[in-house]
C-alpha positions in Angstrom: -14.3 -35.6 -14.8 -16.6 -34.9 -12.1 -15.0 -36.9 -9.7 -11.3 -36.2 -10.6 -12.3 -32.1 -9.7 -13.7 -33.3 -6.5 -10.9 -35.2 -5.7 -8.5 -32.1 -6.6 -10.4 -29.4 -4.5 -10.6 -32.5 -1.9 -6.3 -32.4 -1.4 -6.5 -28.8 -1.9 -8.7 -28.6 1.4 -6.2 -31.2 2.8 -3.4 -29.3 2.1 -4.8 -25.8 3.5 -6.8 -27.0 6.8 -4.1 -30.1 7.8 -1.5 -27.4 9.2 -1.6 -29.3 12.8 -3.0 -32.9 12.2 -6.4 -32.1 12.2 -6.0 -30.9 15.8 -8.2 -27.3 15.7 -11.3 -27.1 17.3 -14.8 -26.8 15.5 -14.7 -23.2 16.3 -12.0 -22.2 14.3 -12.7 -23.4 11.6 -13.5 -21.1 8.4 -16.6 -20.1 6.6 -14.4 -21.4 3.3 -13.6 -24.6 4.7 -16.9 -25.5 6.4 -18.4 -24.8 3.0 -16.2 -26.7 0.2 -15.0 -23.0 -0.9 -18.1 -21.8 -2.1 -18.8 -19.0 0.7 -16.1 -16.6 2.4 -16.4 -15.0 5.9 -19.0 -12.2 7.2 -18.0 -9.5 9.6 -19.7 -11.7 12.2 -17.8 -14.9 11.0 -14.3 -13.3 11.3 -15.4 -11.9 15.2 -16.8 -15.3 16.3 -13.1 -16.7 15.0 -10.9 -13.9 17.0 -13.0 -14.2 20.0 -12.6 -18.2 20.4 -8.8 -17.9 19.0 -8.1 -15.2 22.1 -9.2 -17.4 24.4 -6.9 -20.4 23.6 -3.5 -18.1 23.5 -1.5 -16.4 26.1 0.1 -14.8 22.9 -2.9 -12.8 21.2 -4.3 -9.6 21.8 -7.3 -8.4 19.8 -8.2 -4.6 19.8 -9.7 -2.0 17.5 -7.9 0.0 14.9 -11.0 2.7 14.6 -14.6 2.2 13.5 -15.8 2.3 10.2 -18.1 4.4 8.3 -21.0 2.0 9.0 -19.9 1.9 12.5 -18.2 -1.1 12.8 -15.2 -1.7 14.6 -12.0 -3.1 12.7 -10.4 -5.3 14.2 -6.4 -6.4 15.3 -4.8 -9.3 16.5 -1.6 -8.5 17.7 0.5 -11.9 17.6 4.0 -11.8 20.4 6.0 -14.2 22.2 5.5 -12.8 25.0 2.4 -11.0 24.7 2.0 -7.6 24.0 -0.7 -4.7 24.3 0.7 -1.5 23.4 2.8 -0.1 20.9 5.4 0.9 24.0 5.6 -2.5 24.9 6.5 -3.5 21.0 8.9 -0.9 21.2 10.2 -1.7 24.4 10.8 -5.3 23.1 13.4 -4.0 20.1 11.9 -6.7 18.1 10.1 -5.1 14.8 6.6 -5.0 13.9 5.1 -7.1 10.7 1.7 -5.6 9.6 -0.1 -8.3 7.6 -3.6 -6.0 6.2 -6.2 -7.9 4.4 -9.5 -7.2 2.6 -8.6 -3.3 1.8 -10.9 -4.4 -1.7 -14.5 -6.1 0.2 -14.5 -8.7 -2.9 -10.9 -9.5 -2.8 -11.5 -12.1 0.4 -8.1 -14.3 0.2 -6.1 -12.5 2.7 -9.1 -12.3 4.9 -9.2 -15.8 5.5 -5.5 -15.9 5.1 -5.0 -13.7 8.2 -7.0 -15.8 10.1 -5.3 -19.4 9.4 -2.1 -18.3 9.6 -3.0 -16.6 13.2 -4.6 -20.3 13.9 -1.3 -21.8 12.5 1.2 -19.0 14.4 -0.7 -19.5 18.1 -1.7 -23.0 17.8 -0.1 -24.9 15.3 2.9 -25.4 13.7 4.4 -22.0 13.1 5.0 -20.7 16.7 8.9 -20.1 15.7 7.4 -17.2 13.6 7.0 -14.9 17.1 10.7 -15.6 18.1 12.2 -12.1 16.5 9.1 -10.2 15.4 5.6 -9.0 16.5 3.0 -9.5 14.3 -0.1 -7.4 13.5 -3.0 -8.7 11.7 -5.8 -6.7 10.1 -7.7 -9.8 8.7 -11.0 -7.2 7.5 -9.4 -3.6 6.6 -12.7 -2.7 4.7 -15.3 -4.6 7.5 -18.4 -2.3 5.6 -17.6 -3.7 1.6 -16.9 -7.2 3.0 -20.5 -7.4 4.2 -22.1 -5.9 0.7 -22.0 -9.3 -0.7 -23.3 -10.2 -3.9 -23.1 -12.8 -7.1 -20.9 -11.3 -10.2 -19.8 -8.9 -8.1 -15.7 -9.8 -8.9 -16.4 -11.4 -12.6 -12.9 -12.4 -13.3 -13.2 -15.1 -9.9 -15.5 -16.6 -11.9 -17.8 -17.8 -9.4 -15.4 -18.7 -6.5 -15.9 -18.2 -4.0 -20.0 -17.4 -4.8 -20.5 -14.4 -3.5 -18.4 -11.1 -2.6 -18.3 -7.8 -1.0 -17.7 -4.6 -2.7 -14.4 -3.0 -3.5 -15.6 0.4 -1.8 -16.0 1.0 1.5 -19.5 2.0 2.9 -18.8 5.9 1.6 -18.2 4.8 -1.7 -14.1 5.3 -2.0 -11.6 2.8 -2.4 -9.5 3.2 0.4 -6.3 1.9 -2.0 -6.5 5.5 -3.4 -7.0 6.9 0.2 -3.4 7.3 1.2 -3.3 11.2 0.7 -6.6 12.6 0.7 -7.6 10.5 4.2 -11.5 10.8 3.8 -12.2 7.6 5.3 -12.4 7.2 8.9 -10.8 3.4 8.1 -7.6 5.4 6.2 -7.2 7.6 9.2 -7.5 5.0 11.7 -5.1 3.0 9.9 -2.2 5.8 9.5 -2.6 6.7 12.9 -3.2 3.7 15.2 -1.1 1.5 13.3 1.5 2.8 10.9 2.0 6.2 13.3 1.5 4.4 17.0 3.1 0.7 15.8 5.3 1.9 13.3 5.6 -1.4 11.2 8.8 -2.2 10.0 7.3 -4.3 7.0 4.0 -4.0 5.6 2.0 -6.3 3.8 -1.6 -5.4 1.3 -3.4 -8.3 0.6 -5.3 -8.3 -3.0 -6.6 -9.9 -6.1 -5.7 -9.3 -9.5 -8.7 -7.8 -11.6 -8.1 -10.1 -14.5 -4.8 -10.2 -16.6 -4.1 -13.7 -17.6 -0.6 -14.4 -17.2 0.8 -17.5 -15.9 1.5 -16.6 -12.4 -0.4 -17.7 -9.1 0.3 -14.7 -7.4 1.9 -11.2 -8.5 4.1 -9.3 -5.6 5.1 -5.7 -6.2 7.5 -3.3 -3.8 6.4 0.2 -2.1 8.2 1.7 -5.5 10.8 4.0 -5.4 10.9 7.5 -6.8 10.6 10.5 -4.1 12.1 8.5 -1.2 14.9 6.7 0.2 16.3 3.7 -1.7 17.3 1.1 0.3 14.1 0.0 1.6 13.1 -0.9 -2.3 16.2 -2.2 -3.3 16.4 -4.5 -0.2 12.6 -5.4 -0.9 12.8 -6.2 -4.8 16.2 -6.9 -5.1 16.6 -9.6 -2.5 13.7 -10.7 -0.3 11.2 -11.1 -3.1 13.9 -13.1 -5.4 14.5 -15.3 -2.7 10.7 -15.9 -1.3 9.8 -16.2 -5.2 12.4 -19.1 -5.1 11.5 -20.9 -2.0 7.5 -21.2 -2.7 8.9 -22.7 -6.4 10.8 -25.0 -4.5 8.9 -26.1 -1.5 5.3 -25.7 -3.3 5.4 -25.6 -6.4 4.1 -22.5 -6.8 5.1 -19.8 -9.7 5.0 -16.2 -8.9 6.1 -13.2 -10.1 6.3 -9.3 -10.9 2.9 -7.5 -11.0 1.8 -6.0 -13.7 -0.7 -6.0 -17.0 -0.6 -6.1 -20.3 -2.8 -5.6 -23.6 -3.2 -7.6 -26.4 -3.8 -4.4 -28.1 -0.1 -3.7 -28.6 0.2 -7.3 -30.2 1.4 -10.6 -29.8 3.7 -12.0 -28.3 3.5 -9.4 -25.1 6.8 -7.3 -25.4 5.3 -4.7 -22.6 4.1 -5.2 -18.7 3.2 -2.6 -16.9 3.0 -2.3 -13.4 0.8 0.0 -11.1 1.8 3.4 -10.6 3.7 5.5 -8.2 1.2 7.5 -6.0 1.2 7.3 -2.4 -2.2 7.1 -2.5 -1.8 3.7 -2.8 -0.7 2.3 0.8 2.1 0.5 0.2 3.6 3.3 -1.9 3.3 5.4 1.1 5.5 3.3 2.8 8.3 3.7 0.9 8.3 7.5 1.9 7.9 6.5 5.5 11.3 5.0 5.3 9.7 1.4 5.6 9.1 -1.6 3.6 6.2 -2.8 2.3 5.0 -6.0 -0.1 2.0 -5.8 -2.6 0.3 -9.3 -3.2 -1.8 -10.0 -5.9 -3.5 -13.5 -6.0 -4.1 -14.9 -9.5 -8.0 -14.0 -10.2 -8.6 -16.6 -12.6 -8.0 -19.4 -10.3 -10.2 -21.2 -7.9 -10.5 -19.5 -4.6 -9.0 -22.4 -2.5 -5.6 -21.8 -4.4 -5.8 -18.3 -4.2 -5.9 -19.0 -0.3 -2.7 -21.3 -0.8 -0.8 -18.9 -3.0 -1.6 -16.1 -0.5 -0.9 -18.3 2.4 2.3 -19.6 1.3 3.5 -16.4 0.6 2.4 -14.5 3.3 3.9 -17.2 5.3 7.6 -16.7 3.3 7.7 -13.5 4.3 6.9 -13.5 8.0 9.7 -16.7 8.0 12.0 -14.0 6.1 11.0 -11.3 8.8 11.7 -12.9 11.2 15.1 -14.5 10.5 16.2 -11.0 9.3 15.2 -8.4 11.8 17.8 -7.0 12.5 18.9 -6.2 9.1 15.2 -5.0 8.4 15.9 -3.0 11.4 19.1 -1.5 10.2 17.9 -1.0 6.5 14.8 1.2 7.7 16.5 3.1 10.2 19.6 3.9 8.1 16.9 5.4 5.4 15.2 7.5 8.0 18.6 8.8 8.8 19.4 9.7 5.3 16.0 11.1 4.9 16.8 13.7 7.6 20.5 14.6 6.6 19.7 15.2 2.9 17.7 17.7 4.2 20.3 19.2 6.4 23.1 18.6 4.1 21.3 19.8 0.9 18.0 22.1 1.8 18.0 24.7 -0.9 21.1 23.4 -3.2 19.5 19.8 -4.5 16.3 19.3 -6.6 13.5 16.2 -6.5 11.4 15.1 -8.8 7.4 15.9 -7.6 6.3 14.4 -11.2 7.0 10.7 -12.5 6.3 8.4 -15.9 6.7 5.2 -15.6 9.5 4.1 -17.7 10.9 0.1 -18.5 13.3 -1.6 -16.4 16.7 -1.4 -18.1 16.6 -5.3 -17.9 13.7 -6.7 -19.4 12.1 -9.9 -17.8 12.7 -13.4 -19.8 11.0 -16.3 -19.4 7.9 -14.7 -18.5 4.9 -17.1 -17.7 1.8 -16.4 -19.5 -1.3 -17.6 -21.0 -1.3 -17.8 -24.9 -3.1 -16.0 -27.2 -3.8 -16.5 -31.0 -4.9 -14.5 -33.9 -7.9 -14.4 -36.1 -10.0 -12.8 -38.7 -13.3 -11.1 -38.0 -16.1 -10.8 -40.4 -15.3 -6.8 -41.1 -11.6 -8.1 -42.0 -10.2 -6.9 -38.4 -7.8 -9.0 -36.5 -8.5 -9.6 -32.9 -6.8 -12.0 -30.2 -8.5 -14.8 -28.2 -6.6 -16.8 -25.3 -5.9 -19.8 -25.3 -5.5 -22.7 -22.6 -1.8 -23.0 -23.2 0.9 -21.6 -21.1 4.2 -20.0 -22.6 7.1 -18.7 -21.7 8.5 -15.9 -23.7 11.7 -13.6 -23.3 12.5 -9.9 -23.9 9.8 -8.7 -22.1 9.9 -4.8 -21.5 8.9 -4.1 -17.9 7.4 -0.8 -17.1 8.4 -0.2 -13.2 10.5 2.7 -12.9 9.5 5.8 -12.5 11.5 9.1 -13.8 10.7 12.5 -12.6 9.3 15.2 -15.3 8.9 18.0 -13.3 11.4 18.7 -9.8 11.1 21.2 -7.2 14.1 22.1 -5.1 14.5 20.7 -1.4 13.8 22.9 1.3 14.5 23.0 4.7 10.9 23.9 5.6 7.7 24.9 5.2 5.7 28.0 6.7 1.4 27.4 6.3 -0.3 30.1 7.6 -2.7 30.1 10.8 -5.4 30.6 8.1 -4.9 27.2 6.8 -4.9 25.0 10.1 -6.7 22.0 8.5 -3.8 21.7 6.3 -1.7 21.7 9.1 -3.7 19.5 11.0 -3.7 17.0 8.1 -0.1 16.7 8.3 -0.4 15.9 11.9 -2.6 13.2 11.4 0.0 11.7 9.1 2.6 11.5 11.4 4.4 14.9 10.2 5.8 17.2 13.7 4.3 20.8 12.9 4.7 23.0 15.2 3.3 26.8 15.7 4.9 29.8 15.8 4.8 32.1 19.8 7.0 34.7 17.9 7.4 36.8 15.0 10.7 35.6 12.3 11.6 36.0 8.8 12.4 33.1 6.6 14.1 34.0 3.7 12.9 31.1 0.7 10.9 31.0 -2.1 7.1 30.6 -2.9 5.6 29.2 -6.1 3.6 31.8 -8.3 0.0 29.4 -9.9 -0.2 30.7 -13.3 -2.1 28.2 -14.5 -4.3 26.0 -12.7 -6.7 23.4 -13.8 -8.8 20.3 -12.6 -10.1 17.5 -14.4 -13.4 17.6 -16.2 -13.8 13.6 -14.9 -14.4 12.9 -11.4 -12.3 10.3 -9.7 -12.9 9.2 -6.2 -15.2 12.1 -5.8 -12.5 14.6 -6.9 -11.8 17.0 -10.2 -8.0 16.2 -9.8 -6.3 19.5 -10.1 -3.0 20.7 -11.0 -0.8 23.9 -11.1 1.8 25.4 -13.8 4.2 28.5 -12.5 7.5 29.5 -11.6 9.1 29.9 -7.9 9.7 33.1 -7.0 12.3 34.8 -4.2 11.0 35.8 -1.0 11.2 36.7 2.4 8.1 36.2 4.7 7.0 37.0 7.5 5.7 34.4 9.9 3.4 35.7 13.0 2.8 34.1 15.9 0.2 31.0 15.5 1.5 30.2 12.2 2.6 26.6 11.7 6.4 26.0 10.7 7.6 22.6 9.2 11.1 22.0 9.7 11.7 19.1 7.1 15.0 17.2 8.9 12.3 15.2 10.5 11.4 11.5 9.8 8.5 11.9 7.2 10.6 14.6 5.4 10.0 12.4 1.9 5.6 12.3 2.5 6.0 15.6 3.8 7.7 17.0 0.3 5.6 15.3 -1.8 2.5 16.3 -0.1 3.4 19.9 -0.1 4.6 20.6 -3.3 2.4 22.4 -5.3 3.4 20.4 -8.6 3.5 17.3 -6.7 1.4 14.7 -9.2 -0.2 13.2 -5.4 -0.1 16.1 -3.3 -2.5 17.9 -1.5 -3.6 20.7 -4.2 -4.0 18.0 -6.6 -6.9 16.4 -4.4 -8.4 20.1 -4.5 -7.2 20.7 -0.6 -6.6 24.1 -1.7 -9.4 25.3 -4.4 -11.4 27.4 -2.1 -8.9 29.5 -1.7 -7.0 29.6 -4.8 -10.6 30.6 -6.7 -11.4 32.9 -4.2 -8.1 34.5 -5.7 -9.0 34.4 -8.9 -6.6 31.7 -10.1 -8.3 31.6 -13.7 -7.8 34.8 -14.5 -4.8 36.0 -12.5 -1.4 34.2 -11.1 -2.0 33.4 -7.1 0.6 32.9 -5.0 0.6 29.0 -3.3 -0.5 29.8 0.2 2.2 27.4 1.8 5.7 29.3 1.9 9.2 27.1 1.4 12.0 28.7 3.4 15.9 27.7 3.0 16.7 30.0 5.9 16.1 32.5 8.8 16.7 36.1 7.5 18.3 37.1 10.9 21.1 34.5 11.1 21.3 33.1 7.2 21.9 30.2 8.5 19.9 26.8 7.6 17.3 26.6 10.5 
């Protein structure tokens, strides 16, 4: 039995490192392969790679996305045919940008080392018809300070394998998966504005491991999800490209994947529910899908080995950069036709439509069949409770209720605009850094709109990700305001107008006031005892023409 496993992880090393013959050099090799998959790569070994690989390539660029808590540099390979430096040159080409972001989670290593074969594979080896349509940007080490925290039984459900990992926080502590809002991290703000602001990446791509779930899949995909933003960057992502990529690895590898999700045993067995992640922007790749872009959640399996976690992840990743880059002009298209309908909504319907600010997730209204999973039995304990075990057996059963839709509870209607006071620059400021075009006031004008009256506001008694999450109960109330010179003005028929809503929004469920942006000010009020106007004024139009602005 010894032997046979040997033999296995043997062609499983064949089939990952044999991309050109054997023909690398010992140099770029990886800290997985050199070590039969028991180790992963340090900081250190992922810079000694990038700075042999730039040196064989006319086609690579490597830079710096920002520096990390710790201090450290994170770097980016940027992969064209021909080269490019500079987000005006990728521009300047009309081909579209592919971001390709591993290790956001330190102990979640696969795309790390992904990243890097597949830029061995793109500039030397076999895949070079990947650069013919699109530009390619590679974070291999998004979280460079949890990578290097390694440690045995730090990721239990890899069960060993690779031996030891980082951590999944950065070196402050956060996960910089619920980052997306908030931007605490200097590695979240470097990110937002050096690649998805400066490159503006068509398609974006997380690279993770699940956290233990045993269903039957080798890797788990999920779309940016749709609720507050445009639709046809979702629907083109779930509805067609990850069908089809989920069909070719079958095909060509072997390889079963599917929709992301959990489930508990809890609510019996067979599974009739799967639930998905939820809708926050928070999360990365859910921003996306208000920046009028798509994006790809990968999961890799956490219960298998870590060299097929690398193969699922590689062959995947690899479908989609082949999908990318036969279909970039209809990527193209897709995104810039919801950017467009971001901004005429808001011209067409400012003040007459309303959006949802709060979601539940809710099932698909077609349930998944044939979903692959582990089995689990029944049994008797001693105090005459029934529990479930799993067993080694896969199954396939039908009727499964998917939970990955999201319905608004709560709207708030669209405006034109918003007015925040010169009082409140560091919100304004943190719009900026999102991308958002704020601009302030040189004159006096009155907007005529509406501003939403807190009469009850409360934060959690649990901290989570060093916040008391907080949230606000009122009613909007007619007004007309004022706006002196040095206050900012948002005029919402802008690109971001969908992030830009839902961070604003006082009832937003991801917003700003609900990661306590605005607490000082709202208890310096004396929100707990008296209603307090929201600081940031919504306008539908300019008193002096009554005209949308």
């Amino acid at each position: 039995m010894k032997k046979l496993f040997s033999l296995l992880l043997l062609a499983g090393t064949m089939n990952l490192t044999a991309q050109t013959n054997g023909s690398y050099p010992e140099s770029l090799l990886l800290v997985p392969e050199k070590s039969n998959f028991e180790k992963t790569s340090s900081y250190a070994d992922m810079m000694q790679f990038l700075n042999s690989i730039k040196t064989m390539s006319p086609n690579v660029y490597l830079g710096s996305i920002g520096t990390s808590t710790l201090g450290k540099d994170i770097p980016m390979a940027v992969l064209a045919q021909p080269a490019v430096s500079s987000p005006e040159q990728a521009k300047a080409s009309g081909k579209p940008v592919v971001y390709i972001q591993g290790n956001i989670h330190g102990g979640e290593v696969e795309g790390k080392e992904v990243c890097m074969m597949l830029m061995r594979d793109i500039l030397l080896g076999s895949k070079k018809e990947l650069l013919n349509n699109q530009i390619i940007v590679f974070v291999p080490m998004y979280n460079t300070d949890g990578n290097d925290k390694m440690a045995k039984g730090l990721r239990p459900s890899q069960e060993n394998s690779p031996l030891e990992t980082g951590t999944r926080e950065n070196g402050q502590g956060l996960d910089l998966n619920r980052d997306g809002i908030k931007m605490e991290a200097p590695e979240t703000k470097a990110m937002v504005q050096n690649i998805l602001n400066a490159w503006d990446p068509q398609m974006v791509v997380d690279l993770h491991t699940t956290n233990g779930t045993w269903h039957g899949y080798s890797l788990t995909w999920a779309p940016g999800y749709r609720y507050a933003g445009q639709a046809g960057p979702y629907e083109y992502t779930y509805n067609k490209m990850l069908p089809y990529i989920t069909q070719q690895v079958k095909e060509k590898n072997d390889l079963f994947f599917g929709p992301f999700g959990d489930f508990n045993v809890r609510e019996g067995w067979p599974l009739k529910f799967f639930y998905t992640y939820n809708h926050h922007p928070r999360y990365i790749i859910n921003q996306i899908g208000l920046r009028n872009r798509m994006s790809i959640l990968s999961e890799a399996f956490a219960h298998e080995r870590f060299y097929q976690r690398i193969n699922s992840t590689y062959h995947f990743v690899y479908e989609i950069l082949d999908y990318c880059n036969k279909n970039a002009s209809e990527i193209l298209r897709i995104n810039r036709e919801a950017e467009a309908n971001a901004i005429q909504n808001v011209l067409d319907n400012a003040g007459k439509i309303q959006k949802g600010v709060r979601y539940k997730m809710v099932p698909q209204a077609k349930p998944l069949n044939h979903f692959r999973t582990y089995d689990y039995i029944s049994y008797t304990k001693p105090d005459g409770s029934t529990t479930y075990t799993k067993t080694g057996k896969i199954v396939h059963y039908d009727n499964v209720n998917y939970y990955a839709d999201f319905k608004d509870t709560v709207q708030a209607t669209l405006p034109r605009g918003y007015i925040i006071p010169a009082a409140f620059a560091h919100i304004a400021a943190h719009l900026k850094q999102q991308g958002a075009v704020v601009v302030q006031a040189d004159k006096k004008q009155v907007y005529s709109g509406e501003v939403f009256l807190i009469e009850k506001f409360s934060k959690s008694p649990r901290k989570f990700e060093g916040h008391q999450m907080a949230s606000a109960e009122g009613r909007y109330q007619q007004k007309e305001f004022a706006v002196q010179k040095g206050d900012f003005i948002i005029d919402l028929a802008q690109p971001l107008a969908n992030l830009i809503f839902y961070t604003l929004e006082p009832q937003s469920d991801d917003g700003l006031l609900t990661w306590n942006f605005f607490d000082e000010y709202l208890e310096s009020k004396g929100v707990a005892t008296s209603p307090v106007e929201f600081p940031v004024f919504k306008y539908f139009s300019t008193k002096t023409t009554g005209k949308k602005k």
